[in-house]
C-alpha positions in Angstrom: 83.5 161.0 -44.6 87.3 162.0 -43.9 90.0 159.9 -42.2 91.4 162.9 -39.8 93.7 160.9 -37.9 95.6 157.6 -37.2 95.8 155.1 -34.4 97.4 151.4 -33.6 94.4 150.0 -34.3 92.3 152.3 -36.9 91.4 155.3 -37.8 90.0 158.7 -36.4 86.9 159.3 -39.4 85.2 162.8 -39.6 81.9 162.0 -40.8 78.4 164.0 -41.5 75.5 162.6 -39.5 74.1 161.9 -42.8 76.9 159.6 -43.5 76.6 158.1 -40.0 73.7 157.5 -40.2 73.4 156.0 -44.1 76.7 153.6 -42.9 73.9 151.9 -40.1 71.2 151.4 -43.0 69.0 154.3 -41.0 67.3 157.4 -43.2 68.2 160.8 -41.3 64.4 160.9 -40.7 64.2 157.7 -39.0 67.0 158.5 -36.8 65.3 158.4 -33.0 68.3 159.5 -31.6 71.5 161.0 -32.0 74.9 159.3 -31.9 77.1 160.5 -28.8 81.0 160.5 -28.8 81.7 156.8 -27.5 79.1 155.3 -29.9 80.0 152.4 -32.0 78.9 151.6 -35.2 79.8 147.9 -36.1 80.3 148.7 -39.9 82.1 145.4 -40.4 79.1 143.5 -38.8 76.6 145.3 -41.2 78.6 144.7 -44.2 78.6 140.5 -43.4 74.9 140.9 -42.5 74.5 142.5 -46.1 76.9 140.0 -48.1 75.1 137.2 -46.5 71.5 138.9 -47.5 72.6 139.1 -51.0 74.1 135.3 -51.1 70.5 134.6 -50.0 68.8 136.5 -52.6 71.0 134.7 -55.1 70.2 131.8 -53.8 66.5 132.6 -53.7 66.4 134.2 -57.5 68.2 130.6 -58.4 65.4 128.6 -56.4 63.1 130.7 -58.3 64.5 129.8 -61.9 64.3 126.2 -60.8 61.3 125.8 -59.7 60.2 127.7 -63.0 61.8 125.6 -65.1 60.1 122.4 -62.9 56.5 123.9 -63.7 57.2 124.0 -67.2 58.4 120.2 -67.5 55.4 119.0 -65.2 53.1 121.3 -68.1 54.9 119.9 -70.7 54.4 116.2 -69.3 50.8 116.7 -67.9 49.7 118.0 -71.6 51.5 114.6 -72.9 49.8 112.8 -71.0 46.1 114.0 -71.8 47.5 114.1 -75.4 48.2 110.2 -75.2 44.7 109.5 -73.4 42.4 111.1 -76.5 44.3 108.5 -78.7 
């Protein structure tokens, strides 16, 4: 992708359909249709949709240790606690 030209409020990009395409999260071979001139691709909008998927999978892989960690203490406890009944 090349910045070609300048306006008040962006920029005038030269970019390969490829790199259209890749910048919408879209393969080349999933396409369905081309992009015309007028087109808009919301690039910010995909990048928050992406930051907030990968604050999620944080999230989710933290959840996960938990929980992990939660099923080895009740383990631990529930072979205690047979321990102290055979006594």
């Amino acid at each position: 992708m090349k910045v070609i030209g300048k306006t008040p409020d962006g920029y005038i990009l030269d970019a390969s359909e490829e790199d259209a395409f890749a910048i919408q999260g879209m393969y080349k071979f999933e396409k369905g249709r081309r992009l015309e001139v007028g087109d808009e691709i919301d690039i910010a909008g995909l990048f928050q949709r992406y930051h907030s998927i990968s604050i999620a999978l944080n999230d989710i892989n933290k959840l996960s240790q938990t929980a992990t960690l939660l099923t080895n203490a009740v383990d631990w406890v529930q072979q205690f606690m047979e321990g102290s009944e055979e006594e």
